[in-house]
Structure formats: structure tokens, C-alpha cells
N, C-alpha and C positions, 0 to 999 in steps of 0.2 A: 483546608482541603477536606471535603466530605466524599470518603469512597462509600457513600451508602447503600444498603442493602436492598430493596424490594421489598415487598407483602405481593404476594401471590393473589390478585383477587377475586371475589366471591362471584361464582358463576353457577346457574342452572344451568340444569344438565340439555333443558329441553330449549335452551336459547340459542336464537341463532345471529352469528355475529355478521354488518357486512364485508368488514377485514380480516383475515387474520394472517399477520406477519409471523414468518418464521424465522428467527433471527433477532439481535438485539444488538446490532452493530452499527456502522453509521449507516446504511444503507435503511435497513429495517428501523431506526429511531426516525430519521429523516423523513423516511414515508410518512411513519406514524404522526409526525409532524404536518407537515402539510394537508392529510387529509385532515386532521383534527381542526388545523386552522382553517379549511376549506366544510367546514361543518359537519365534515364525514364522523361521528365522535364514537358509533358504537363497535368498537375493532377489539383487539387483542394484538401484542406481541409477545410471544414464546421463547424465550432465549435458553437454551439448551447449559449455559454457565448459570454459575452463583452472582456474578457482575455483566452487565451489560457492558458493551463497548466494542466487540471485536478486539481487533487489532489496537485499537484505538487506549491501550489500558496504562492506567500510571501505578505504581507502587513507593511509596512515602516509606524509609528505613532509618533510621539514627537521624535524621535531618538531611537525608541528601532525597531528593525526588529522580526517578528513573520511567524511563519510558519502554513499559519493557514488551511492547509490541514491536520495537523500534522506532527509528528517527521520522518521525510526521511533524511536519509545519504547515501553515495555511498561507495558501497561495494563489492563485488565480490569474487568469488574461483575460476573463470576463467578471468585470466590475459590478454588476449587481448578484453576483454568486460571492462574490469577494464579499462585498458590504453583508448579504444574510447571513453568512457563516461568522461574522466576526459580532452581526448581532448576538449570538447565543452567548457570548465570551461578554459583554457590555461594558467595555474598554478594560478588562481585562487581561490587556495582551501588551507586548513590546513585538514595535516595528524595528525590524532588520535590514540592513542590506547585506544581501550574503557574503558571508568571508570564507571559501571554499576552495580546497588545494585537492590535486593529486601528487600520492609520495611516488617520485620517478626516481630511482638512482641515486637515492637519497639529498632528492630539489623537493621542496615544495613547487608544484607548477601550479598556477593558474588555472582555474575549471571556469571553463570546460579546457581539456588538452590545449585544442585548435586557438583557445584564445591566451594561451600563456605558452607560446611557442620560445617569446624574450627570455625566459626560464629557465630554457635548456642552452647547451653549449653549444656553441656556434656551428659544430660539425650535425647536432642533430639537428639543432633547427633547420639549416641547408636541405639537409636529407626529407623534414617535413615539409615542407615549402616548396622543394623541386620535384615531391612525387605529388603534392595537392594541385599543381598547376598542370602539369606534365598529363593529370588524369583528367582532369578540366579541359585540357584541350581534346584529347583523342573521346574524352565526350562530348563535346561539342563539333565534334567531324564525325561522331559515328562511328567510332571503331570501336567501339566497346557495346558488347550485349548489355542489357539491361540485365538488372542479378534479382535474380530470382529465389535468395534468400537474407539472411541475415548477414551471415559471413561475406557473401558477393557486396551486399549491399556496404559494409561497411568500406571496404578496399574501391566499388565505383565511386563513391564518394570523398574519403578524404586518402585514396592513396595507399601506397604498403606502407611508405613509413610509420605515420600515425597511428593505422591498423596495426601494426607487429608491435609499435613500440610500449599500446596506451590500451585501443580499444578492444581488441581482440583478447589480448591477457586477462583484463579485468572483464569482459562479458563472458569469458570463459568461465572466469574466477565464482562470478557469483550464478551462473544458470548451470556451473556443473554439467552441459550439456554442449554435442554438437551444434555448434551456429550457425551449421550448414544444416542442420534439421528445424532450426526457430524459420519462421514464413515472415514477409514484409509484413502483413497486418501488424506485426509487434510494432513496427519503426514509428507509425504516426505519431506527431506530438511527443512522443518518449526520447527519442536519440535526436540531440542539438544536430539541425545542417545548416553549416555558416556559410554565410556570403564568403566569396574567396578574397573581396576585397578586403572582408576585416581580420582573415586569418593573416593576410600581407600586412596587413597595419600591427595588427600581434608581435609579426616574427622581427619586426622592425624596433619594437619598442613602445609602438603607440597605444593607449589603454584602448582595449574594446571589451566589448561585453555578451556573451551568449547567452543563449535561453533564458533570454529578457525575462520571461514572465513570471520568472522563480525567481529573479535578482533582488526582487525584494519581500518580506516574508513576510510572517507576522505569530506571532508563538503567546501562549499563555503565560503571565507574571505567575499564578498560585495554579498550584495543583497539576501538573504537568499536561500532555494534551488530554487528558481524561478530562478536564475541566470544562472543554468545546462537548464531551457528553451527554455531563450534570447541566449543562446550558440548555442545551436541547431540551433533556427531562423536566427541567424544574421552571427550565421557561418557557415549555407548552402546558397549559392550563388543564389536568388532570391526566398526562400522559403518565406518570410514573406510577399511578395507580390500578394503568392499564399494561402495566409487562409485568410476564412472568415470571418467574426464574428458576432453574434448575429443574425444569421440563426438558425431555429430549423425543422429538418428532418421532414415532415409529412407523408413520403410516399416513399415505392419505389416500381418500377414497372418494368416489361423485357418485350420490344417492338421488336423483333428477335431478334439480338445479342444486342442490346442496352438495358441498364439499364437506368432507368429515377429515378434520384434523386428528390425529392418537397418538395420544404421547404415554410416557407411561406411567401418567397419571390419573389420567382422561380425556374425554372425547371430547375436542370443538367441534361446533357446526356453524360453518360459512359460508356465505356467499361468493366469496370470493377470496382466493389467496397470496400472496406477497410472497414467494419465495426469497432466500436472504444466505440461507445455510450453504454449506461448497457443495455443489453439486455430485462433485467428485466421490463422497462417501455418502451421497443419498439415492444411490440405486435400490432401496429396499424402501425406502418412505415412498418415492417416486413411482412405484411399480403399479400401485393402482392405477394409476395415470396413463402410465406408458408402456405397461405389459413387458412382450420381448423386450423394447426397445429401452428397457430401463438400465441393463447392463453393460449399454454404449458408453454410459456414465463412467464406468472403470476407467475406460480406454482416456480419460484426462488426465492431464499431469501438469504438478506442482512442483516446487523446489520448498524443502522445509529449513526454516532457517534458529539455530541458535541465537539467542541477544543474551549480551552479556553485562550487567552494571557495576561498574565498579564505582566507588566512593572512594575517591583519591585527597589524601593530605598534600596540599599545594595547588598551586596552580597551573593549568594546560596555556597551549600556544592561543592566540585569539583564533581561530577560524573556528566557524561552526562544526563543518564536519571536513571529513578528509577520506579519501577513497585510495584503496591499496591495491594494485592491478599484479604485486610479485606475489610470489610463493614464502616469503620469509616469514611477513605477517600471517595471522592465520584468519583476518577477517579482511574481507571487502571493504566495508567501511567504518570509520570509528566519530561519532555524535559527542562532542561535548555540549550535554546541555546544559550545561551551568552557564556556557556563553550565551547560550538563548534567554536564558532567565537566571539571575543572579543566584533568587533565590529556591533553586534546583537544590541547593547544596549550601554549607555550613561556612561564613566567612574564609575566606582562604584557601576553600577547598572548591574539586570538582565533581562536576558527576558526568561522566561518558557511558554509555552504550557502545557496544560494539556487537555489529553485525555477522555472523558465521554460516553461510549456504552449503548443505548436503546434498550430495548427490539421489540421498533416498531415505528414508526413514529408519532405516535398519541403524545406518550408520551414528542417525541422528540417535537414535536410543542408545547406541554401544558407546557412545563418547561420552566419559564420563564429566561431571562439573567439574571435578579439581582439574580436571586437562585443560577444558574451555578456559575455565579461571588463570591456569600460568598461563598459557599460553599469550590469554589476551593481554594478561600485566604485564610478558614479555615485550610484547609489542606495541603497547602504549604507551610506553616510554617514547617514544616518534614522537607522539605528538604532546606529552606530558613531561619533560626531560626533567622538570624541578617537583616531581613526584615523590613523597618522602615516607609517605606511607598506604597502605590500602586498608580503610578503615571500615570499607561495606564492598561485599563481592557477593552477585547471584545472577543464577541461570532462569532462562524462561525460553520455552519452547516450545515452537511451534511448525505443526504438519502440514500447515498450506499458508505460502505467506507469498511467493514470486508466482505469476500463471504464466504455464509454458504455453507458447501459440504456436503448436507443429500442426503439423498436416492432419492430425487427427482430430484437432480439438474443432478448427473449422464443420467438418464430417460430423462430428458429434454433436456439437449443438445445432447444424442445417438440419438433422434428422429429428430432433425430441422438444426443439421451442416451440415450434409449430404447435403441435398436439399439446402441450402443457400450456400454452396460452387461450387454444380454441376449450380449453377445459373450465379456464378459470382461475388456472398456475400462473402468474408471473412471476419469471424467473427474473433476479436484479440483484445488482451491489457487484462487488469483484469478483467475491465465490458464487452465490448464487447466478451473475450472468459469466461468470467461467470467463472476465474481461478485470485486464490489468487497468482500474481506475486509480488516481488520484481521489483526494476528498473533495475536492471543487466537480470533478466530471463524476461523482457521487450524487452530491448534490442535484448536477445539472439533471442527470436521467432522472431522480427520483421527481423531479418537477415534471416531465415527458409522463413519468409511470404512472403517477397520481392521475394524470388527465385519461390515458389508457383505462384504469379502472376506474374511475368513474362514469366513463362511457360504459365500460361493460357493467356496472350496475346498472343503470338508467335502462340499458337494451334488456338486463335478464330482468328488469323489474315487468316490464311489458304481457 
């Protein structure tokens, strides 16, 4: 596993690029990707860290590999986005079928809920089964409003029991926020809605299976997902000599067709820009752009999440990961990656991640490691029960990692894409388009965005 470093490289002052990516994440490497393969080759990407990757980042400790952006796997429902992404990796990876529980009352159930209802005790499954149909009918006569948010939307769908018992707790747990304040935009593609016949096949005992498109995975053998990175870099044919490192964006500005990048180191000049960075805390780089309209930027919000690795002596239960929806555990979800890849971790041993969402940053700064750290060894005994020792324990943290999709964030970007596109701004990636993506619907826009900017060069060449 090579976490290698960058060369910064050698640019005149008076050059002008027709890229340049802000950002150095899968969003912004991907671009850089495509256009490079699309012959576009004189760009720049800027990445404000010392390592590229975003979220996307591994850390190698005593012999245990941790993923310490959090639990990411490659996956897909669209088989030629499947197949490119797993090019970067060139069979470097182990295919999976998922093995994934929610801890209910101390059941391992079946994930999704709806499809490991067999799991539960007779009296709740009743209770799920009789409010999922029960709501199924009075939606199919029309007696029910259509819901107009998240929390609506989950109870028209699968019912109170399910809601109270499963979804409601845990989307609580981890958004820290009113679910009567998230908008349906969030639900598409993200929240499983089952056929009701195969929740009845579930509650019955029969095997079914939700959110197909994840059922089966596919994860890196070396170097943890940072590896689908180094792929990208080292298998696009002079990208890695075209990103920055440890530049941070201060500013950008349009001088007639030219864009002026400032960092604070120096000044790019572009044709054109690839936004990548969170939007969220670039109300000051963005203001050349957008004037007033730059400090609507505030008004978005994130959830910052804790990830926690532990390096455990022993062996954990087989499932990949496991999601906690009580208050006893203190994370939402806990990753054994050792199950993904053996060699995550030291014979015999494991390596987990675990997941921990704040309600805001204050809090995230005031909790100290050694808390995160018991806390999580407390509760990973769940799913680690033959745990004998903790041989590697570290925090990594991070200020935007969930995007919240309330009423404001809609407002916020209908008012500022417009203007920051008719500029020469495209905004993209999870933070940069202020959209909760996957690495696949990463991908997919970055193949849309590349054809976007290369139109607009073609028109501003004119």
C-alpha cells in the first residue's frame, strides 16, 4: 500500500489552464480523469489537504488497515459505471455478498428491517406486518395525505410499527435532526421501499432480499478503499503530476473570459472551473462570483461525523457492517473491515470502524478521543464478543460527511448554481453539489459534467 505524497507542480505565473479542479476527492480526481482520457490534459487539481482522496482515505497502523473516512464499498445498479470504477482497482478487489444486520433488542435482524421481519418475535413481527398492510390499504383508497416529509414519508410507507421500532430511531440517531425538517428529495434511491409482497414473504420465514443493488459489493484486497484512489492517479497517464497539495482556495475571480483561482500560495488562471470543495464553508472564495449572494452558502447544513478504528485481538461476528438504531451503543453503525478484506488486519485479528454523528461541531470538538475510544470498545463487544484485546485505537474527524436536505438547502442552491455555472463555476461531487452521492452516482455526474465543460469550452473558445 503506497499512501504517497504529491509534487506540487511547476507552473508559470502567466499560464492559463483549461481546468482547474478544486478539490482532490473522488469527485475532482474523476473529472481530472475523464477529461485527461477525453484529451482535455492541460488542468490542474488543487487539493486543500496534504493526501488527496476526500472522504475516500485509508490509514495502515501495526498491521491493521482502517478506513478512516468511513465504511465505503463499490457498488452499483448501473453495470458500466460498475465495470470503470472496478477498472481503477485491476482485480484488486474481493466480491461480496452482503452480510448485514440491524442490532434490535439484542436480534441480530436482517437489513434491511422490512426484510428480516423472521427475526423478530412473533408479537413484533404481528405488529410490523399488520401496520405495513393496514397502511397499504388506506393508501390504496386514499385515505392517507401524501407526506410531505421525511418522518411522514417513512410511517406512509412502511407503517408505525417499523417506523417506531427501526427507522425512525436510527435516522434520528444518525441525522441528529428533526425528520420532520429532512424534504423527500433525501428519499430517492437512498431509503429501501419494498414490495409488500416480499415484506409478507420475510415475516413468514421466506428469504428475500432489499436494495438489490448493494447486495452485492466489491471492496479492495490491499490498501483499504484509498486504493480505488491511487487507481485513478496512477492509472491515468500523468494525472498525479497534475494535483496539488496542501493549497487552500481563497478566492476566485472572472477577469473577461478568465477565471483567477488564489490560493495562498498563488494565483491560477482558467478557463474554466470544476468546483469539488463543500460549498458550505466557501462563501468567501465564492464571493467574487456571487457577490451578496455568496453568504446563502451559510445557510447549509451538514451532520459531522466521528470514525473510530479499533485494532481488535480476535475475531468479530461475520457481517460486514451492523447498524445500531438504541441509545446504548454510541455509534449508528459499526464496519468490520477485516470481513471485507482479510488482509485489513493481522491473522486473527480485526479491524472495525465505527461511525459517531453530531448534532454540530461544537460538540464534535468538546468529545474528547479517550471517550469515543471507550465508549466504542464498550459497544463493540456486539458485535466483537471473542475480543481479547485492543491493540490499535484512533480518531478521525470530520466537519461535513451526512448532507442535510431541508427546505433551505433546495433555496440555496435554486439561487447560486445558476450564476456560478453561467460564470464558469461548476459546482460537483457531494460537497461541492451540496448532494448526498454514492461513489457510482459520483462517477455517473462526473461523466454528465465533463460533457458540460467541454461544451463550455468549445462556446468560450469561439
Amino acid at each position: 500500500m503506497r499512501f504517497q505524497r504529491y509534487s506540487a507542480i511547476a507552473l508559470r505565473s502567466d499560464e492559463v489552464r483549461d481546468v482547474c479542479i478544486v478539490g482532490g476527492g473522488l469527485a475532482g480526481l474523476t473529472t481530472a480523469h475523464l477529461l485527461m482520457t477525453s484529451g482535455t490534459r492541460n488542468i490542474v487539481v488543487i487539493e486543500k489537504n496534504n493526501l488527496p482522496g476526500g472522504l475516500l482515505r485509508s490509514e495502515k497502523i501495526d498491521g491493521y488497515t482502517f478506513d478512516s473516512g468511513g465504511s465505503n464499498i463499490i457498488f452499483s445498479k448501473n453495470k458500466e459505471i460498475l465495470t470503470r470504477l472496478l477498472r481503477f482497482i485491476e482485480g484488486n478487489y474481493f466480491t461480496h455478498r452482503r452480510n448485514t444486520k440491524i442490532f434490535y433488542k439484542g436480534i441480530f435482524v436482517k437489513y434491511p428491517f422490512e426484510n428480516g421481519l423472521h427475526d423478530l418475535p412473533p408479537e413484533e413481527r404481528y405488529e410490523c406486518l399488520r401496520d405495513l398492510i393496514l397502511t397499504y390499504i388506506r393508501r390504496a383508497e386514499g385515505e392517507l395525505s401524501p407526506p410531505t416529509n421525511f418522518e411522514e414519508w417513512i410511517r406512509y410507507v412502511f407503517g408505525d410499527a417499523i417506523a417506531e421500532k427501526y427507522l425512525i430511531p436510527y435516522n434520528r440517531k444518525i441525522w441528529k435532526t428533526d425528520l420532520k425538517e429532512i424534504t423527500l428529495e433525501w428519499v430517492g434511491g437512498r431509503v429501501p421501499n419494498p414490495p409488500i409482497e416480499d415484506v409478507m414473504k420475510a415475516a413468514v420465514g421466506l428469504s428475500v432480499e432489499g436494495y438489490t443493488h448493494q447486495l452485492v459489493f466489491h471492496y479492495p484486497q490491499n490498501g483499504g478503499i484509498y486504493s480505488l484512489i491511487e487507481g485513478i492517479l496512477h492509472g491515468t497517464e500523468g494525472l498525479a503530476e497534475r494535483v496539488v497539495l496542501g493549497e487552500e482556495v481563497l478566492q476566485i475571480v472572472k477577469k473577461g473570459k478568465i477565471l483567477e483561482v488564489i490560493t495562498d500560495a498563488r494565483t491560477y488562471r482558467c478557463r474554466t472551473v470544476v468546483f469539488t470543495a463543500p460549498l458550505k464553508r466557501s462563501w468567501r472564495a465564492l464571493r467574487g462570483i456571487l457577490g451578496d449572494n455568496a453568504v446563502l452558502l451559510n445557510e447549509l447544513k451538514s451532520i459531522p461525523v466521528a470514525v473510530v478504528g479499533l485494532g481488535i485481538k480476535g475475531k468479530c461476528l461475520p457481517y460486514h457492517w451492523v447498524y445500531f438504531p438504541d441509545n446504548v451503543h454510541i455509534f449508528h453503525r459499526a464496519a468490520v473491515i477485516s470481513n471485507f478484506s482479510p488482509l485489513n488486519a493481522p491473522q486473527g485479528s480485526s479491524s472495525v470502524i465505527a461511525e459517531i454523528s453530531f448534532p454540530n461541531e461544537e460538540l464534535l470538538d468538546a468529545t474528547s478521543d479517550n471517550y469515543l475510544i471507550e465508549k466504542t470498545v464498550e459497544g463493540v463487544r456486539t458485535v466483537c464478543p471473542s475480543m481479547r484485546d485492543v491493540e490499535v485505537a484512533k480518531v478521525w474527524r470530520w466537519r461535513d460527511a451526512y448532507i442535510v436536505y431541508d427546505e433551505k438547502r433546495r433555496k440555496v442552491l435554486d439561487s447560486v448554481m445558476p450564476e456560478l455555472r453561467d460564470s464558469g463555476v461548476f459546482p460537483h461531487g457531494r460537497f461541492g453539489g451540496w448532494d448526498y452521492l454514492n461513489m457510482d452516482m459520483v462517477f455517473e455526474r462526473s461523466l454528465k459534467l465533463v460533457k458540460e465543460v467541454l461544451t463550455y469550452l468549445n462556446k468560450s473558445a469561439v
